[in-house]
N, C-alpha and C positions, 0 to 999 in steps of 0.2 A: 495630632499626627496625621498625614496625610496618605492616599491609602486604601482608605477605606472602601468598603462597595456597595453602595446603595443601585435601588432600580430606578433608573429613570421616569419621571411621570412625564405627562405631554408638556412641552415647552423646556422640560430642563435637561441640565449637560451632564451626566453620570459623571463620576469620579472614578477612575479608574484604580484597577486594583493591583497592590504593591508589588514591587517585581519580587519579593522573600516570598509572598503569597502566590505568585505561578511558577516561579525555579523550584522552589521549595526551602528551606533548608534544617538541618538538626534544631532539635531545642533548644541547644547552649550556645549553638550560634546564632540564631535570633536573639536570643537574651542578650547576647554581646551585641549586637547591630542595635538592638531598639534599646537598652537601657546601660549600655556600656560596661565597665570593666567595674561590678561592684562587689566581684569577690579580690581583688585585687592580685590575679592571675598575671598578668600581663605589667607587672610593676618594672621601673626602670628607673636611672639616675634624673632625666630630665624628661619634661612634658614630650618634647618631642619625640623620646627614644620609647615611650608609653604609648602614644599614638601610632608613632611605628608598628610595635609589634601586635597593636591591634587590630591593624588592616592587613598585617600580613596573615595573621591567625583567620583574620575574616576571609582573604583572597582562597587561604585553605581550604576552608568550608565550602567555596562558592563553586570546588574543584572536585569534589567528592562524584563520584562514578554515577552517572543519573543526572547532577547536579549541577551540571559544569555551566558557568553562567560567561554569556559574552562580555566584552568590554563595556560596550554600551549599557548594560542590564548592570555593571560594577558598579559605573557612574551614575547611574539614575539613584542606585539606594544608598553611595555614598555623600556624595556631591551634592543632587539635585533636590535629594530631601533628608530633610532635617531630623534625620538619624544621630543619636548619642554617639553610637560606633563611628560614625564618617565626621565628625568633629575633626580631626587631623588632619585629611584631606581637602575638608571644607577650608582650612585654615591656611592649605597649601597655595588654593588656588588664590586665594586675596592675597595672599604675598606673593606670589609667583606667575602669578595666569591659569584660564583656563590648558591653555595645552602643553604647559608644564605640567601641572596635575592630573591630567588624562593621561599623558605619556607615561608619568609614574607609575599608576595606579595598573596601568595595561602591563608594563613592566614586571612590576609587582606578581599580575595575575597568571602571568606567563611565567615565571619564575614556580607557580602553586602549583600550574598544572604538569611541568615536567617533576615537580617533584610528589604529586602523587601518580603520577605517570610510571616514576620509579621506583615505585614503593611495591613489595609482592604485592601481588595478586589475592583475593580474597574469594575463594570460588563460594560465593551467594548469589541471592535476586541482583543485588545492586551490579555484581557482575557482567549481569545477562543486558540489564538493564542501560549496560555503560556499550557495551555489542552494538545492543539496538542504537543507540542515540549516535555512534558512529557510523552504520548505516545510513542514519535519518540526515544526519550534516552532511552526508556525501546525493545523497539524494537531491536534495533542498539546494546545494553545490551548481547541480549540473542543470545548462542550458536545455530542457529535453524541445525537440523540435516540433511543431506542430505536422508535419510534415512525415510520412512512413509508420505513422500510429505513435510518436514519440510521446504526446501528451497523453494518450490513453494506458503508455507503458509508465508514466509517471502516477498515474490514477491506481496501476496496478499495486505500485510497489509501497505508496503511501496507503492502502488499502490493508494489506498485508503489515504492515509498521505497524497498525492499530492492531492487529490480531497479536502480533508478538509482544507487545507491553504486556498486553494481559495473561498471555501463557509465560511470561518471565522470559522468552528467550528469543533465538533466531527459529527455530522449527515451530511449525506450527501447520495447523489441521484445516484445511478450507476445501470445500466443492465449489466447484465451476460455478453453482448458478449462484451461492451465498454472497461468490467472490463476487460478480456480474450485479448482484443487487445493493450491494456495498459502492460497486466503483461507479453505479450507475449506465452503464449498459447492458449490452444485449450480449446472450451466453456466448452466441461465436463471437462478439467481438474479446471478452475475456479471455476467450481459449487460444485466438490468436499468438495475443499480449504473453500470453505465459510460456505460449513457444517463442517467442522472442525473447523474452528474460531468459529464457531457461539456455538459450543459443549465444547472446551474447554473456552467460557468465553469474548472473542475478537470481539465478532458481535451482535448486537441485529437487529433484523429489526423488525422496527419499524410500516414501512407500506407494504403490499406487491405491487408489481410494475402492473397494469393493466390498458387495453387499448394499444395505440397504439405511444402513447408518453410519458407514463408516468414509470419509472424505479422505481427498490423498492429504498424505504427508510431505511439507516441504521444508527446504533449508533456505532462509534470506541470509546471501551473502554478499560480499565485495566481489566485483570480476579481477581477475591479475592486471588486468589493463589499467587500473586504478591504484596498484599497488604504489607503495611509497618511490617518489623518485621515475614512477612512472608515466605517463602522459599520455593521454586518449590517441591508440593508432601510432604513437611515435611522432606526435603534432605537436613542435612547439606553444607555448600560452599564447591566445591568439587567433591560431590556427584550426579551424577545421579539420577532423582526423578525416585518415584517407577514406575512399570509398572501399564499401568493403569489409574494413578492420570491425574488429568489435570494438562496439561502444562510437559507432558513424552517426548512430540518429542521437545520441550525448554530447552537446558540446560542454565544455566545463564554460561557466558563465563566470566565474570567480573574479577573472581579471578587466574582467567589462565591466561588472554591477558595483565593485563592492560591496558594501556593507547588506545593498538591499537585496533580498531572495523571498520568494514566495514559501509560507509558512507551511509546512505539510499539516498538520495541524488545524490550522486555520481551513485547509482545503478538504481536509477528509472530513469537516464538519458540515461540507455544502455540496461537493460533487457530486451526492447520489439523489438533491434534492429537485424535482421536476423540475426549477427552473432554471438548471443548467443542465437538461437534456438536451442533446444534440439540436433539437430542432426549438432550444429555446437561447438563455448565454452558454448555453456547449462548454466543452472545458476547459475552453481557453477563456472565458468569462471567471470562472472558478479559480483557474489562477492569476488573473488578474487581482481577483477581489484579496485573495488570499497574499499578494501583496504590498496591499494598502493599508493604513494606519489611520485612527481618528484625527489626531495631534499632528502630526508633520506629512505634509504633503507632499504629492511624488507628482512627477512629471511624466509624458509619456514618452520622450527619451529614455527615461531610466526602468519604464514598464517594459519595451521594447528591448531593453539589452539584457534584464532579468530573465524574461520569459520566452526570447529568442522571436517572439511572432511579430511578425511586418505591421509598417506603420499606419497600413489599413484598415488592418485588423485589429489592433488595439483601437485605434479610433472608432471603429464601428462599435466593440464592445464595451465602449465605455460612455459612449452617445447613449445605448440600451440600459447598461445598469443606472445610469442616469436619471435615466427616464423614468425607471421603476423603483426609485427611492432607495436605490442600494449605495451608492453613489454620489460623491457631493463635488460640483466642479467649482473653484472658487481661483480666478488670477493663474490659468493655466495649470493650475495644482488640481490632483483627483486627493479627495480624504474617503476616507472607509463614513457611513452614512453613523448620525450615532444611536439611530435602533437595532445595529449590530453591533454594538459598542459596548455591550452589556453584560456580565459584568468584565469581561477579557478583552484581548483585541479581538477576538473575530469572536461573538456568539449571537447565532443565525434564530431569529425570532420568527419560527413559524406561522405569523398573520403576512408576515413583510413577504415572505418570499412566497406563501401562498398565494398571496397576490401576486406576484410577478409571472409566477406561474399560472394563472390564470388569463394575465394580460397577454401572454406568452404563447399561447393555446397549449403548453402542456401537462394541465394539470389531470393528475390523474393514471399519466403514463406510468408512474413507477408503483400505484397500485396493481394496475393491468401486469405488469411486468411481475410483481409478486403471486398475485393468481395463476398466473400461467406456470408460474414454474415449481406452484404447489401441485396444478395437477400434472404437470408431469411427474412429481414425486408419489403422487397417490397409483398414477397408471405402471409407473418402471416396477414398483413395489407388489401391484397385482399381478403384473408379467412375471414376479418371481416366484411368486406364492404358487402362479399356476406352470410355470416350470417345474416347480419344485413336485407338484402332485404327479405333474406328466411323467416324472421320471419313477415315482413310485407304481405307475399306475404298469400292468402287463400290457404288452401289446402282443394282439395274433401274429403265428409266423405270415410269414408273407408265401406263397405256392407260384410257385414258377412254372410250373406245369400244368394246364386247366385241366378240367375236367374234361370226361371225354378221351381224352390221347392213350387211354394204359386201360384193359379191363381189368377191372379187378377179382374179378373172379379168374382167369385165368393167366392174370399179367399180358397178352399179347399184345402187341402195339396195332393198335388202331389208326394213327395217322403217319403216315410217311414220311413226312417232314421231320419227324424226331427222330430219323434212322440214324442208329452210331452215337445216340446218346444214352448212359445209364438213367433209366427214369426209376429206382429202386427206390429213392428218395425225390418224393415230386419239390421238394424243397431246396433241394441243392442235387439238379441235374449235374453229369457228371461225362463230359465227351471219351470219347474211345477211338481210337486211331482205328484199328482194326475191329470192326463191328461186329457183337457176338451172332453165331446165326440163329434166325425167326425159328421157332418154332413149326413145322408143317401141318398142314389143316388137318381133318380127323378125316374128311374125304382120300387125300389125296393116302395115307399112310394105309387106308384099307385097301384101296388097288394094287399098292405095292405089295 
C-alpha cells in the first residue's frame, strides 16, 4: 500500500504521505477505503450498484465538518492509489476515461457536501472546527496584494487560524507582541494589520487585553463584503474592487488561479522563520514557497496569478529560494525542494532554512525580536507592581501657601500680595471678593 512516510536519507526521494493520513478521516471510513466493504454494509443487486454506494458512503465521510476533502484529494485516494474502497472508480475510469471518472467522483462529492451541508447542525469542536476551515478556504481564496500591507494582513489572519484550531473556535486570546512573533514581524507592524482587519470586517475584539496576563480577546470572522452572492466592493469576477470599498487590498484570485492557492498551512509553518524576514525571502517568498508542490510543477504564470505579485518579483524570489536549496527549477517548472518534503507537503527542516538564513544575513533576528519583547514584559509588569505601591503609598498634602505669608502666632498677614485671600487653610487658599479688614497694629490702637 502506498502511502507510507518514511524520512528521507541523503540521495533518496521520500514517499509521501496518504491524503486519509493529512484530511483525516473516522475509523470505519478508513476501514472502508483501505480494506473495503467486509462487513457487507453496502450490499446491492449488481457489482456495480455495491461500488456505487461505497464511494458515495465514502464521498460522506470525506465531507464531515473539519474534514471536508477537495476533488483532487478524492482522486488521489480513490483513483490514483490502489485502495479496496476506489476499486469502482478505478474501474470507471478504464472503461470510460479519465475525465469521465473525475467528473463523477466530483459530482458524487458535491452531492455529500450539500447534503451534510443540510443536515442539523451539531453544536461540538467539530462545529467550531468546520467555522474555522471556512474561514481558512476564504482566506487561502483571496488574491491579498503585496501592495498597502496586504501580504502582512494575510500573515495576520493565517496566524490567528492556528490560534483558533487549538482553542476549538473563532475567538481566541493573543497580545500584540505573541501575535508579531508568530507572523514574524515587528509589534507596530502587527498593530497596524489588526487595525486593518479590524476596519475592513476580519476582527472584532471583543475584550480588550489588561493587566499583566491577560491578552485581548478577539472574534475571526467573515466581512459582509464576502457574504454569499456577494462580490468584493460590488466588482464583478475579474475585476478589481473599487478604491476605497472594503476588502480593496483583497482581490479574490479564484477565477484567475484555479485549482492552485498557496496553503495557509504550509505558510504559517515558515513565515515567522529568519529566512523569510523582510530583509531575507520576505513574505512574499513564504507564499510563494507555500505554493509549490514536490510532484507537479508550477509555472511562474500561475505563481503570479495565485499570489497577485508582479513578474519581477516572483522571479527575483524564486532565483533566491533557488539558490538556497528551498527550490528546485527544472523545464521552466519550480518544485517545492524535497528536504521540505518531509513527511507532508511543506515540512520546513530547520538545518535547510537555518542555512538560508544565514546566507541571508538574518539569522538570529527573530531571537533578538523575542528578547526584546521579554523585557519589555519584565519592565511593563514592574511598572505595575510599582504603580500598584505608589497608589498604596500616602502622599504629603501639598501647601499652597509658603511659609512666611501668615504669622502664626497672631494670624496677621505678612505679605501683601495675598491681600483678599482666606489663608485659614494654607492648603486650599480661598479668594474673597470683598476683603476682610487687617487687623490694626498694637501701636496704632494705643494712640487711639
Amino acid at each position: 500500500m502506498t502511502g507510507t512516510v518514511r524520512s528521507a536519507g541523503p540521495g533518496r526521494h521520500p514517499r509521501m504521505v496518504a491524503v486519509w493520513e493529512r484530511r483525516g478521516l473516522s475509523g470505519r471510513m478508513r476501514r472502508l477505503l483501505l480494506e473495503g466493504d467486509v462487513e457487507g454494509r453496502y450490499a446491492g443487486h449488481t457489482d456495480s450498484d455495491v461500488g456505487y454506494r461505497m464511494t458515495m458512503a465514502l464521498a460522506v465521510g470525506c465531507s464531515q465538518p473539519g474534514r471536508q476533502w477537495s476533488p483532487a484529494e478524492f482522486f488521489e485516494a480513490l483513483i490514483y492509489t490502489p485502495t479496496a474502497g476506489g476499486a469502482w472508480a478505478r474501474r470507471l475510469r478504464e472503461r470510460k476515461g479519465a475525465a469521465y471518472a473525475e467528473a463523477k467522483l466530483t459530482a458524487m462529492l458535491e452531492k455529500a457536501h450539500a447534503l451534510v451541508a443540510g443536515s442539523p447542525q451539531i453544536r461540538c469542536r467539530d462545529d467550531a472546527l468546520e467555522a474555522v476551515g471556512r474561514v481558512r478556504r476564504l482566506v487561502e481564496s483571496v488574491g491579498w496584494r503585496a501592495s498597502g500591507g496586504g501580504d502582512t494582513d494575510c500573515k495576520n489572519l493565517v496566524a490567528r487560524l492556528q490560534l483558533c484550531e487549538r482553542e476549538g473556535g473563532l475567538e481566541h486570546t493573543v497580545s500584540v507582541r505573541r501575535l508579531a512573533e508568530l507572523m514574524g514581524c515587528a509589534k507596530a507592524t502587527a498593530e497596524a494589520s489588526n487595525a486593518r482587519l479590524a476596519k475592513a470586517g476580519w476582527l472584532v475584539v471583543r475584550e480588550s487585553g489588561s493587566g499583566k496576563e491577560h491578552g485581548t480577546r478577539w472574534l475571526l470572522k467573515i466581512p459582509d463584503d464576502f457574504g454569499e452572492g456577494q462580490g468584493s466592493g460590488g466588482a464583478r469576477p475579474g475585476q478589481c474592487p473599487a478604491s476605497g470599498v472594503r476588502g480593496a487590498d483583497a482581490v479574490p484570485a479564484a477565477h484567475a488561479t484555479g485549482s492552485l492557492r498557496a496553503d495557509s498551512r504550509d505558510l504559517a509553518a515558515v513565515m515567522g522563520h529568519d529566512a523569510f524576514h523582510r530583509f531575507g525571502h520576505g513574505t512574499s517568498g513564504a507564499r510563494l514557497l507555500a505554493c509549490l508542490d514536490p510532484v507537479d510543477g508550477t509555472s511562474s504564470v500561475d505563481l503570479r496569478a495565485a499570489t497577485g505579485l508582479h513578474r519581477t518579483t516572483v522571479a527575483r524570489r524564486m532565483r533566491a529560494l533557488a539558490a538556497d536549496g528551498l527550490v528546485v527549477e527544472l523545464d521552466g517548472l519550480y518544485y517545492l525542494a524535497t528536504v521540505l518534503a518531509v513527511p507532508g507537503r511543506l515540512h520546513p527542516d530547520p538545518e535547510v532554512l537555518a542555512s538560508s538564513a544565514e546566507q541571508r544575513g538574518t539569522s538570529g533576528l527573530g531571537a533578538r525580536r523575542r528578547e526584546r519583547h521579554a523585557r519589555d514584559r519584565t519592565h511593563y509588569r514592574r511598572w505595575l507592581k510599582e504603580r500598584a505601591e505608589r497608589r498604596h503609598t500616602a502622599r504629603p498634602r501639598l501647601a499652597l501657601v509658603p511659609e512666611g505669608v501668615v504669622d502664626p502666632s497672631t494670624g496677621e498677614l505678612l505679605d501683601d500680595r495675598w491681600t483678599g485671600w482666606d489663608l485659614t487653610d494654607r492648603h486650599r487658599p480661598v479668594w474673597f471678593d470683598d476683603p476682610p479688614p487687617q487687623p490694626a497694629e498694637k501701636g496704632a490702637a494705643a494712640c487711639a
